[in-house]
N, C-alpha and C positions, 0 to 999 in steps of 0.2 A: 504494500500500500504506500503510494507516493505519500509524501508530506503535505497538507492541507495545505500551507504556505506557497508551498510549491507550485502547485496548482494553480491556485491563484496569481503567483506572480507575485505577491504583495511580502514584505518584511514582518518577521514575526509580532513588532510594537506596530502594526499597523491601527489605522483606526475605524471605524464602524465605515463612516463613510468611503472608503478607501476601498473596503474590501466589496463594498457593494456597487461601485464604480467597476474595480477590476470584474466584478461576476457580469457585471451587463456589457462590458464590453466583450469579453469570452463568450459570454452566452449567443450573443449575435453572430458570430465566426463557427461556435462548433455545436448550433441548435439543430436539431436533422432537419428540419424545413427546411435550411437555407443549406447547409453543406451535404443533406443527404444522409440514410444509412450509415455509410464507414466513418462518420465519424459521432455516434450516436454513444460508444461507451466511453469518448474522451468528454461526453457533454453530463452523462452520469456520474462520473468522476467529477466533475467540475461542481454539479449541481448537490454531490453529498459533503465537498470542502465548504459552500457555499451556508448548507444547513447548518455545519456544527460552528463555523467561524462566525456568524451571525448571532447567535443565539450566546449571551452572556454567560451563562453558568456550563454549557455545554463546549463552550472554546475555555475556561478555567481547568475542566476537567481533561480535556485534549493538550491544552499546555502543559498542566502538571504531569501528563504519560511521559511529553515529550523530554522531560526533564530528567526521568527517571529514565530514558532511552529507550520507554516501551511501548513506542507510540503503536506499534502493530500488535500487541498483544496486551494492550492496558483494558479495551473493549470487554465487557464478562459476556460469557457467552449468551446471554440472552438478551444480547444491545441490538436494538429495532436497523442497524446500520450492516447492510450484506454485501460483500464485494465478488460480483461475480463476475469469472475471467473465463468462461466458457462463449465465445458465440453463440453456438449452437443454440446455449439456453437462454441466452439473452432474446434473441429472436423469437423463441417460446413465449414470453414471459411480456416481451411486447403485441405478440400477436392476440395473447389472452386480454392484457391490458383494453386495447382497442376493439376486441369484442365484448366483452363487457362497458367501457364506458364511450361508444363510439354509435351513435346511433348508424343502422345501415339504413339507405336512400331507397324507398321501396322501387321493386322493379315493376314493369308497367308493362303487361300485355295486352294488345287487337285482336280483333276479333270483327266478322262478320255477320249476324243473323237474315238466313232470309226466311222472309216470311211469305203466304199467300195474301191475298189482299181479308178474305173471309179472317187469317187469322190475327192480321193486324186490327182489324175493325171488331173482333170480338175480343179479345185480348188471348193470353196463350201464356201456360208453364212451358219453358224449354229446357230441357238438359243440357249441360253445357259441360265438356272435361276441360279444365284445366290444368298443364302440364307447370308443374313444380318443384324446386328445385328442393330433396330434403335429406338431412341427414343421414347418411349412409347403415344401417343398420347392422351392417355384418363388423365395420371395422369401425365403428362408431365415430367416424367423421377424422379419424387420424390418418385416413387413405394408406394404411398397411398393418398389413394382418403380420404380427410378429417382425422378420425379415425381409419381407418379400411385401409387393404394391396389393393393394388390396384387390381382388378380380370384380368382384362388386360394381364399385365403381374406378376401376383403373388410377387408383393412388389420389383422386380429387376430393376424398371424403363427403360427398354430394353424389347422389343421383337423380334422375329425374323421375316424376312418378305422375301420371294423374289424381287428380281430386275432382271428382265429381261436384258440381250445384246444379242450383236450378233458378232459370233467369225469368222471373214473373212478367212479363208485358203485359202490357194497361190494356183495355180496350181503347181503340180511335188513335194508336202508333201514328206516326205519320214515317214517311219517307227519311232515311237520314239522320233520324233520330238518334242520340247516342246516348248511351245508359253505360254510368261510371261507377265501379264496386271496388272492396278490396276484399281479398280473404287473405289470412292469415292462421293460416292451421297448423300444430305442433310441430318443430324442428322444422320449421321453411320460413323462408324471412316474408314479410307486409307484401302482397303481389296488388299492385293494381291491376283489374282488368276494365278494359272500355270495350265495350258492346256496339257495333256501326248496324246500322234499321236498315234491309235492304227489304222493298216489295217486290211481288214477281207477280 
């Protein structure tokens, strides 16, 4: 574990100001919005020197390790502060982050109905399948079974499935008419579907 000072760029007597100066400027150079990915664990590095070096009683206690020359091991093991130097999991660990607090943008399927004119002018239940995308069930969305890609769905964690509804028309539809729903059914994300009135 690098030295929090370090990181920062700033001298150990620094002062409050100083160090919140140096975190906005680093933070704008190695935030992954702006630089991307690869440099996403120099930004978590930054942003955990930034929490204990702010925070008054928690830079008291990071100074006094330092002193005792045990800044990497003064931490008890049950300090809310995790350095992790795996890729692999940091990737994990963002990917879960952003599904849990990342709303996803519902997807929007078309659709056609045609009608006769009898069934426009009396109205009409129609069956409608709708194809969605849901949760792979054999390899539970991790797209590989043990080893090897899941055959399921070929390592995407997603398959596609029908969902059945049933699309009520009014009576006195007109021509063009467009009728706009969503369904949202277990392990498939918010679908809009829009319905186009075709008469024949």
């Amino acid at each position: 574990m690098r030295d929090y000072y370090d990181v920062l760029g700033v001298a150990p007597d620094a002062g409050a100001d100083e160090i919140k100066r140096a975190y906005r400027q680093l933070a704008r150079r190695y935030h992954p919005d702006i630089s991307g990915d690869d440099r996403a664990m120099a930004f978590r590095e930054l942003s955990r020197a930034y929490d204990v070096l702010r925070d008054p009683s928690r830079r008291r206690r990071y100074d006094a390790s330092l002193v005792r020359g045990t800044a990497d091991t003064a931490a008890p093991w049950f300090s809310d502060e995790i350095a992790i130097d795996f890729p692999s999991v940091s990737s994990v660990l963002d990917r879960m982050r952003d599904a849990f607090f990342t709303a996803a943008p519902p997807v929007t399927l078309s659709a056609e109905m045609v009608l006769s004119a009898r069934e426009a002018f009396n109205g009409v239940s129609v069956p409608l399948e709708v194809p969605l995308r849901r949760t792979c069930t054999r390899c539970g969305g991790r797209g590989e079974v043990w080893t090897e890609w899941c055959p399921a769905c070929g390592g995407l964690g997603e398959v596609v499935a029908a969902h059945p509804v049933r699309v009520a028309v009014p009576p006195g539809v007109r021509e063009g008419t467009t009728f706009r729903f969503s369904v949202t059914p277990p392990g498939s994300p918010s679908t809009v579907i829009e319905v186009r009135i075709r008469i024949r």
